[in-house]
C-alpha positions in Angstrom: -1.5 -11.8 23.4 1.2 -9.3 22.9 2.5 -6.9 26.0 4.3 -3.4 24.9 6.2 -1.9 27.8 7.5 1.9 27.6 10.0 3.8 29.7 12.1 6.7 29.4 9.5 9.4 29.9 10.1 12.4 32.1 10.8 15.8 32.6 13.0 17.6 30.2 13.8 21.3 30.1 13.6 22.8 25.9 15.7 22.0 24.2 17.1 18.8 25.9 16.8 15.1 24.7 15.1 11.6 26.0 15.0 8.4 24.8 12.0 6.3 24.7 12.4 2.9 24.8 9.5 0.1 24.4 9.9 -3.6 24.6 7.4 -6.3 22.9 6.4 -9.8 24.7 4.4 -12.8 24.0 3.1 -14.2 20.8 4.4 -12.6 17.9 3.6 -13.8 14.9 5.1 -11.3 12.2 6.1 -8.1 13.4 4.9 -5.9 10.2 5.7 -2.6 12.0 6.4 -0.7 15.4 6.3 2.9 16.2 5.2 5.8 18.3 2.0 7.4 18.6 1.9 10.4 20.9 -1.3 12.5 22.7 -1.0 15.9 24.0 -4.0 16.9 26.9 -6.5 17.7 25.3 -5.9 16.3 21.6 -6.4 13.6 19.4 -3.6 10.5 19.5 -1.5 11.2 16.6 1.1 9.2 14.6 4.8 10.5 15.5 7.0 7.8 13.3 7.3 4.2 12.0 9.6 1.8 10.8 8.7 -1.4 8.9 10.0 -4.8 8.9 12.0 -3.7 6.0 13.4 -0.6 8.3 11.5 1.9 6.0 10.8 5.0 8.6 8.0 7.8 8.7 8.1 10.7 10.7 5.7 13.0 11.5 6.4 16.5 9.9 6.5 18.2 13.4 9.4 15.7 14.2 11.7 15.2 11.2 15.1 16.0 11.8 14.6 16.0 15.6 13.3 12.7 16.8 15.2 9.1 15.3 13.5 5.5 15.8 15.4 2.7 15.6 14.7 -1.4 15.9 16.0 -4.2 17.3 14.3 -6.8 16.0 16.2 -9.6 17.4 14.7 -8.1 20.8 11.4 -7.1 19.5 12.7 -3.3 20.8 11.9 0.0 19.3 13.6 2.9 20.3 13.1 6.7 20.1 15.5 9.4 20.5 14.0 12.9 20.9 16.3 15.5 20.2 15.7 19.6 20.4 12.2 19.2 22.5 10.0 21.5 22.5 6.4 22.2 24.4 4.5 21.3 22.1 6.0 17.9 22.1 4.6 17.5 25.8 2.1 14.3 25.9 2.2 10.9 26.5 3.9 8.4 24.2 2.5 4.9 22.9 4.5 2.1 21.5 2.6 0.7 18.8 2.9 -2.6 17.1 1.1 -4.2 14.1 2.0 -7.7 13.8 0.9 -9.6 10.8 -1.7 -13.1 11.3 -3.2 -13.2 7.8 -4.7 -10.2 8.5 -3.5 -7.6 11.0 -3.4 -6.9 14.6 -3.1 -3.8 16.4 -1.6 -3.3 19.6 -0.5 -0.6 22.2 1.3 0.1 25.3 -0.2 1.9 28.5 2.2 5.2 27.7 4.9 7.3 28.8 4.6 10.5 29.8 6.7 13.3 28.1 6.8 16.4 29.5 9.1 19.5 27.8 9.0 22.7 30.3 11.0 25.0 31.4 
């Protein structure tokens, strides 16, 4: 089995930063990809940004040029930093890995909560 931990939610005012951080344990067989998945109340889960094993990133149109993730993959870390927040980007925050077996795996942390107000 494989255990994603977040932290670095909160409370930010617009306009301010956070990072999210999220750490992957147990066995991991070949990390294909990690990322971030976000859900505002109310809405669907929607895909914020990814990076690959190769470090090729996607970002979410909503995010690009505010929000960076980053790997470490000697620590099995992926990072966020969440620049410029707005409201809208109020939700909680899954770290999402997809390690490779032959075939794929899916799996997710229990979530962050990231709340932009003023």
């Amino acid at each position: 089995q494989v255990q994603l931990v977040e932290s670095g939610g909160g409370l930010v005012q617009p306009g301010g930063s956070l990072r999210l951080s999220c750490a992957a344990s147990g066995t991991i067989f070949s990390i294909d990809a990690m990322g971030w998945y976000r859900q505002a109340p109310g809405g669907q889960r929607e895909l914020v940004t990814f990076i690959s094993s190769g470090g090729t990133t996607n970002y979410a149109d909503s995010v690009k040029g505010r929000f960076t993730i980053s790997r470490d993959n000697a620590k099995n870390r992926v990072y966020l930093q969440m620049n410029d927040l707005k409201p809208e980007d109020t939700g909680v925050y899954y770290c999402y890995l997809r390690d490779y077996r032959g075939t794929y795996y899916a799996y997710w942390g229990q979530g962050t909560q990231v709340t932009v107000s003023s």
